[in-house]
C-alpha positions in Angstrom: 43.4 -31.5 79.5 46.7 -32.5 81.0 47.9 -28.9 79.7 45.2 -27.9 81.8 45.8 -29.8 84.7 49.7 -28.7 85.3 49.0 -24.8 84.8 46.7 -25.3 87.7 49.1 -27.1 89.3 51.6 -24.3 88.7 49.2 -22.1 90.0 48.7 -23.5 93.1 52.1 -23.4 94.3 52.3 -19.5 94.0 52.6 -17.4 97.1 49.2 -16.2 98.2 50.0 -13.3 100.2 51.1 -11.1 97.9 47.8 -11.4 96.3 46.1 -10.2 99.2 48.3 -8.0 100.2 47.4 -6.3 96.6 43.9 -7.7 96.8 43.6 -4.9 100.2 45.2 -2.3 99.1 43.4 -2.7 95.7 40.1 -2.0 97.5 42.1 1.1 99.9 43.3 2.9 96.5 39.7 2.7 95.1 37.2 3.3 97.6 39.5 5.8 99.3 37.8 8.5 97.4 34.8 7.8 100.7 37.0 7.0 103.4 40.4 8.4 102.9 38.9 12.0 104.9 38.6 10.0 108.1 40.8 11.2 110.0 42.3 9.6 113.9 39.9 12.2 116.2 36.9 11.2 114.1 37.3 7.6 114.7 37.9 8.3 118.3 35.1 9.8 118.8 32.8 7.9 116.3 29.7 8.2 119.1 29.4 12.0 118.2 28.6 12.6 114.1 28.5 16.3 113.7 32.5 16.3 112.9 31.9 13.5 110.0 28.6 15.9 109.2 30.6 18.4 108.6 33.4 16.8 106.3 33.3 18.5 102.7 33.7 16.0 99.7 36.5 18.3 98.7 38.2 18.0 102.4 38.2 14.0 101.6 39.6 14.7 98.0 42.5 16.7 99.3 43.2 14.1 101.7 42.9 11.3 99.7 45.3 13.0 97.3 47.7 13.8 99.6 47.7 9.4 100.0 47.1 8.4 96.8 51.0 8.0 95.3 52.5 6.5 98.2 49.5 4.3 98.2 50.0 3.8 94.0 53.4 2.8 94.4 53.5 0.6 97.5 50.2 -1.6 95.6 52.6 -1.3 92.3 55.5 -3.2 94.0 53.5 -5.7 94.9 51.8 -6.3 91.4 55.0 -6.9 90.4 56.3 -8.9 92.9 53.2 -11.2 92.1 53.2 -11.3 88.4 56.5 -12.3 89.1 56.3 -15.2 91.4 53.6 -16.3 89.0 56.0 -16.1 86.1 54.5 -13.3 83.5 57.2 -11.6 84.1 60.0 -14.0 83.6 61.6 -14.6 80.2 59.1 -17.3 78.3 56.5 -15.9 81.0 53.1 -16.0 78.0 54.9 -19.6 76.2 55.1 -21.5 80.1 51.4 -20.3 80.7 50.6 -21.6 77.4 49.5 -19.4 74.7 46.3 -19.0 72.5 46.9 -20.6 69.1 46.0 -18.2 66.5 47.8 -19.9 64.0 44.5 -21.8 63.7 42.9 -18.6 61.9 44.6 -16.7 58.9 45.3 -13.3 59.7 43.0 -11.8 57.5 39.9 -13.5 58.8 41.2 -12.2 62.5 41.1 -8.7 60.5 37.8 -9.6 58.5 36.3 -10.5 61.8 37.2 -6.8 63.2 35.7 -4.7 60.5 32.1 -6.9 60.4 31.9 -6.0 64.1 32.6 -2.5 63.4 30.5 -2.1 60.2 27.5 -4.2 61.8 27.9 -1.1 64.7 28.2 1.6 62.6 25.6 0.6 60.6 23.1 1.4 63.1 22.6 5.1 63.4 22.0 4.8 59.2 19.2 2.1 59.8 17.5 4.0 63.1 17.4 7.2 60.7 15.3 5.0 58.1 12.7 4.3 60.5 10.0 6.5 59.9 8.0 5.7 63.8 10.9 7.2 65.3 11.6 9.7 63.0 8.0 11.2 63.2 8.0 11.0 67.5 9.7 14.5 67.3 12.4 13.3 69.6 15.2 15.9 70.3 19.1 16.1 69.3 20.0 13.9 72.8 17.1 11.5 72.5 18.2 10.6 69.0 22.0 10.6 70.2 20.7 8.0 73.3 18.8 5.9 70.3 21.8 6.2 68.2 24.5 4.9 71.0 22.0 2.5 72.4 21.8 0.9 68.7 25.9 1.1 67.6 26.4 -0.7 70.3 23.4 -3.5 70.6 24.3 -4.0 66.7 28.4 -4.5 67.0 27.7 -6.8 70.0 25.4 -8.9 68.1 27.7 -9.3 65.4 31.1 -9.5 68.0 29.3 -12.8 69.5 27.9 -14.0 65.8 31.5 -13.6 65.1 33.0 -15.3 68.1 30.8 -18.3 67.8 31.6 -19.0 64.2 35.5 -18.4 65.0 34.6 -20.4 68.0 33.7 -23.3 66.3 36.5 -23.7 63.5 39.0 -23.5 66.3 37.5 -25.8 68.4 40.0 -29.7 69.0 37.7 -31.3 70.9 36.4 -29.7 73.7 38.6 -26.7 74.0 39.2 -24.0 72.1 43.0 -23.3 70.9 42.2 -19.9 70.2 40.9 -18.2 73.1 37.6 -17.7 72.2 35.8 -18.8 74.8 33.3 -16.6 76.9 31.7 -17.8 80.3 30.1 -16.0 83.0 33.1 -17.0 85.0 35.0 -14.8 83.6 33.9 -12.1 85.2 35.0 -12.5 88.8 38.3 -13.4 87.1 38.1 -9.8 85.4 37.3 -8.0 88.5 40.0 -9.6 90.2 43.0 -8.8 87.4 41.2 -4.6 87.4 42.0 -4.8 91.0 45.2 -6.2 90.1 45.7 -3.4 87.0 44.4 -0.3 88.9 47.7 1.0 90.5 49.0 0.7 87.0 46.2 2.4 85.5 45.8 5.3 87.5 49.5 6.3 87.9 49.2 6.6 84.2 46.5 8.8 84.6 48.5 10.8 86.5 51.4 10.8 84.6 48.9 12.0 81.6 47.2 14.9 84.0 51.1 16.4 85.1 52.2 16.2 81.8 49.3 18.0 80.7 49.6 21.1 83.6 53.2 21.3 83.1 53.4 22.0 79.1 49.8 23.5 79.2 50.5 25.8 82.5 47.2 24.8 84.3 45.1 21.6 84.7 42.9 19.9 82.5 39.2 19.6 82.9 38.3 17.3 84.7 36.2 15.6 82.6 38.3 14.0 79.8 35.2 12.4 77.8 32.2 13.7 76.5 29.8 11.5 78.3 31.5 12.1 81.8 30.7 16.2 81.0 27.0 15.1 79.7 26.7 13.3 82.9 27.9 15.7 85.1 25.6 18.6 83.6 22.7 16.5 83.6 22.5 13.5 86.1 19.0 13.1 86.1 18.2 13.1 82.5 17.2 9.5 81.7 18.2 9.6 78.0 21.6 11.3 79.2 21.8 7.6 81.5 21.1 5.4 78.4 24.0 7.0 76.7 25.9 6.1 80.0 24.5 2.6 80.1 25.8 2.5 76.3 29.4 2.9 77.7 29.7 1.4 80.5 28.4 -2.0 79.3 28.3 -1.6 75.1 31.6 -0.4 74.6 34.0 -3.0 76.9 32.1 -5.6 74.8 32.2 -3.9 71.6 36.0 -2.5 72.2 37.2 -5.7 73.4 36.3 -8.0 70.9 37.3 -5.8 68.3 40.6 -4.7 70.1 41.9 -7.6 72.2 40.0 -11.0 69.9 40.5 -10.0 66.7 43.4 -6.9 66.4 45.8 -8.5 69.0 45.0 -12.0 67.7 46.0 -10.6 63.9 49.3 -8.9 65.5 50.4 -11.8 67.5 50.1 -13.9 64.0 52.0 -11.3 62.3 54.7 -10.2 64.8 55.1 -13.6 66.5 55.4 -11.7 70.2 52.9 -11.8 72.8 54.1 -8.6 74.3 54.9 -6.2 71.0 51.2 -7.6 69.9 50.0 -6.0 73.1 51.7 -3.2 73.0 50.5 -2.6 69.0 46.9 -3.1 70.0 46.9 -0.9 72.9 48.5 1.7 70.8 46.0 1.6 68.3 43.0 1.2 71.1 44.0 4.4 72.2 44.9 6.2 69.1 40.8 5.8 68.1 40.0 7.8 71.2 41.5 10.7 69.4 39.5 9.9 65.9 36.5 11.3 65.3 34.3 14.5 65.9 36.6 16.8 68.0 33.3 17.2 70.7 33.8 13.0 70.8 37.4 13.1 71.4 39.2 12.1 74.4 41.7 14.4 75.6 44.9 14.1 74.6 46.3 13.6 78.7 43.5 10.9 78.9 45.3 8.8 75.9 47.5 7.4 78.9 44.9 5.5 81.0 43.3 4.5 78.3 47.0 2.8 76.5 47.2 1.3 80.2 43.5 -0.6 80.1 44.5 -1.8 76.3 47.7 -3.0 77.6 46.1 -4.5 81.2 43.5 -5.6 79.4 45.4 -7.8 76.7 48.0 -9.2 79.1 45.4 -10.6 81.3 43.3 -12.1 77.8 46.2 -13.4 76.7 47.7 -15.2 80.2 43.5 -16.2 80.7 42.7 -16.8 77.4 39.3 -15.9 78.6 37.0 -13.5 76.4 34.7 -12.0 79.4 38.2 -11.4 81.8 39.1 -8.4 79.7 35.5 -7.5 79.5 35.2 -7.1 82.8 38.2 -5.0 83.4 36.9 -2.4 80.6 33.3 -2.4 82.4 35.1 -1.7 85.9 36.9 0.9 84.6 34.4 2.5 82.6 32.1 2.2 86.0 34.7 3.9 88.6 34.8 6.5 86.0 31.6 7.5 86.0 30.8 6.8 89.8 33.9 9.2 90.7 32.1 12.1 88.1 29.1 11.4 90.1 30.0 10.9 93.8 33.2 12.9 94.5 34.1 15.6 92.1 35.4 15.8 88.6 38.8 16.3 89.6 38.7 12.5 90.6 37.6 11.4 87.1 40.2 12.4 84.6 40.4 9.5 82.9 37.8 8.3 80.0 35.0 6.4 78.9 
């Protein structure tokens, strides 16, 4: 509790206006996609509508475009200027903070705990198939692929919290637990608050993946980089096309990130005794699974740099919060602006991947 008491303390003494200064143009960079078109003569002359009528969604892509790295980098600078002050970025940054101690756990069980989550989910499809009500309701190749997702998902999160609470409980000294394990609905502001923080970060990644892709491949990439953004795109109003969405935007940040950032990066930071490679590892691997699979389930291969960049946001921010739901969160926020930038302005804008 004391341990408690002087991070907080620590905390309060950092500078506050870089954080809104990033907390503003945080918002700018991602809701620009809607304003960014906006130009001085249509403010001035806000009483009469027909110019804003007649704004294109592409004209407000293009501009925003044209903004978007100069706005990137100037919120980038003062991520880092932040994470400094606070000292993450210092030498010792993770040991001052306090680290989760998952020395409490052998590594294997931090393993163990990885595969039941992931068995439990891919058990699913193979005990929906079984069912002989749904089997005999005729439903077609996407209903069953909505059922499927809808199940992988509802049976890995089960067993993800089964999991947690049991780990929960073994690593408990007194009324804390040492090992990071804890999940509250507070985390969630937290996790909205570090995306904000991680976006810049993210997205110039994304870019970086999308030039390196036109420049060896001599055009751009589609602009849909998952399967469920393109299944979304072609069908928006299918219902059982949503469920799948619903699946990804919500299923997999809880599925991935227990998996991924609990139980993975809790094995690696046992076994490599670094905060930082462990993150790096995990993310590694995170991404790496977006290219395993059925080739019409893969991400492309530009889109493996976004995602590296939410594995290693995500796990920095567990790690310095040792809060379960934080890098929840940020995997549901960036799951959502995916699929609200496929829906609302143009595929060009969502490059990234579920």
């Amino acid at each position: 509790m004391d341990q408690t008491h002087r991070q907080i303390g620590l905390r309060t003494r950092t500078p506050l206006w870089p954080a809104l200064l990033v907390v503003l143009f945080g918002i700018g960079v991602i809701v620009s996609p809607t304003i960014a078109g906006t130009d001085v003569l249509t403010l001035a002359q806000v009483v009469d509508t027909e110019p804003v009528q007649e704004k294109r969604v592409s004209d407000v892509v293009e501009t925003m475009k044209e903004w978007k790295l100069l706005t990137l980098g100037v919120s980038m600078v003062l991520v880092i200027m932040l994470l400094f002050a606070g000292g993450l970025l210092k030498p010792g940054g993770f040991a001052k903070a306090g680290l989760r101690d998952v020395s409490l756990l052998p590594s294997v069980v931090w393993i163990f705990s990885a595969l039941v989550v992931m068995l439990a989910a891919s058990s699913a499809p193979t005990l929906i198939a079984k069912v002989a009500w749904i089997q005999e309701q005729g439903y077609t190749d996407l209903q069953l692929q909505a059922i499927n997702t809808v199940g992988f998902y509802l049976f890995g999160i089960l067993a993800g919290i089964g999991m947690l609470f049991v780990l929960k409980r073994s690593t408990m000294e007194g009324k804390e637990c040492k090992a990071g394990l804890g999940l509250s609905i507070l985390d969630f502001p937290v996790g909205l608050g570090c995306f904000m923080l991680a976006y810049p970060f993210i997205e110039l990644m994304n870019m970086l993946g999308v030039f390196a892709y036109t420049q060896t491949q001599q055009e751009p990439p589609n602009g849909m980089a998952h399967p469920t953004l393109q299944m979304l795109n072609d069908s928006p109003n299918d219902p059982w096309v949503w469920a799948i969405v619903g699946g990804a935007i919500i299923g997999a940040p809880f599925l991935e990130e227990l998996v991924y950032r609990v139980f993975v990066q809790g094995a690696m930071i046992k076994w490599v005794k670094s905060p930082w490679l462990a993150i790096v590892i995990t993310s590694i691997i995170f991404a790496g699974m977006h290219r395993i699979g059925p080739e019409e389930t893969r991400v492309a291969w530009h889109a493996l740099l976004p995602i590296f960049a939410v594995g290693l946001t995500c796990g920095v921010a567990y790690e310095r919060t040792r809060r379960v739901g934080v890098p929840i969160m940020m995997h549901i926020c960036f799951n959502a602006l995916n699929v609200i930038l496929a829906l609302v302005v143009s595929a060009d804008a969502s490059q990234t991947g579920v």
